[in-house]
N, C-alpha and C positions, 0 to 999 in steps of 0.2 A: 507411464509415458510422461516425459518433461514437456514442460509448455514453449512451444518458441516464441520470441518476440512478434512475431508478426500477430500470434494469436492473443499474446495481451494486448495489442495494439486492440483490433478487434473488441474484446471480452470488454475493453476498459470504455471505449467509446461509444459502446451500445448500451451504455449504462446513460440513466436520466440525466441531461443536464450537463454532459462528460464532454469537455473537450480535451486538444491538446496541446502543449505550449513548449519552449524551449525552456528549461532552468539547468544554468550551467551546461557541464558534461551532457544532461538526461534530457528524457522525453518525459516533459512530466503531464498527467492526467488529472485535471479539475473538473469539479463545479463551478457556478458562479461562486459560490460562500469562500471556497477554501481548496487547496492541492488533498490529492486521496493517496498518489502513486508516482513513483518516477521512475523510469526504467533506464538503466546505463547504458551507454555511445555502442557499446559491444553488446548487448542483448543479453549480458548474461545473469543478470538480478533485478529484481525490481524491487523499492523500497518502500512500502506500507506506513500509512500514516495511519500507527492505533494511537489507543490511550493503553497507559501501564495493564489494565486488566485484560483485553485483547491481545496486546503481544504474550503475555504469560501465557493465555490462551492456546497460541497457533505453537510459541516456540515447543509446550509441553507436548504437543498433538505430535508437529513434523520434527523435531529437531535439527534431522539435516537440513531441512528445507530452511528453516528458518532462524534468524540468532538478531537479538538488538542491537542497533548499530553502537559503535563502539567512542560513543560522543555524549555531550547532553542532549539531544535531539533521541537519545537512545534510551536514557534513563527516564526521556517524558513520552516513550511508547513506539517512536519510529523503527523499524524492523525491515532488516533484510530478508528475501525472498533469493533463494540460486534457484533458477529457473532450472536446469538440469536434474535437481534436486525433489522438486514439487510434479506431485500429479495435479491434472485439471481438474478434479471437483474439487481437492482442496484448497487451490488457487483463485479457483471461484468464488469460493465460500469467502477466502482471505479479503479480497478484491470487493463484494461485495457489503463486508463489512466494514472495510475502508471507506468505501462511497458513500454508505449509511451515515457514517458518521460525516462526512465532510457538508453532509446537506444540513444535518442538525443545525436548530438556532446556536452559536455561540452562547455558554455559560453566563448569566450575567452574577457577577460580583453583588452580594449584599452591602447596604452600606450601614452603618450604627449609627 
């Protein structure tokens, strides 16, 4: 069963910390630190903020469900999600691994 936008709406903001904001076209879903997800004007994707080894991850798992987006934002982990496409526990899963990361400290750079 496909997930509908009302219920990422839901999934996404019962998460620690989640709110919700406008960016651009989408609805997108934060933390304070950082954006986790943005869902589009039409409900019909939402776009996940991995890192490269997380999208590898979901795209191997769902394929149709999921493909990187076709930018450099895509080549540094962000992934689309067809919501038609994706069942709920693996949406959940996706979604809550997004979140996980968006609370993480930022990486800090070594310096020599």
């Amino acid at each position: 069963m496909s997930v509908t936008p009302a219920r990422v709406r839901k999934l996404a903001l019962a998460l620690e910390g989640a709110s919700e904001v406008p960016h651009f076209d989408r609805a997108a879903f934060r933390t304070p630190r950082r954006m986790f997800a943005t869902m589009s004007g039409d409900g019909r994707d939402v776009n996940f903020m991995f890192d490269p080894m997380l999208q590898e991850h979901y795209v191997a798992m769902a394929p149709d469900a999921f493909a990187p987006l076709a930018n450099a934002w895509g080549k540094q982990g962000a992934t689309r999600c067809l919501l038609k496409a994706v069942d709920e526990a693996t949406f959940r899963s996706a979604l809550a691994a997004a979140h996980a990361r968006s609370m993480a400290p930022p990486a800090r750079m070594k310096r020599k």
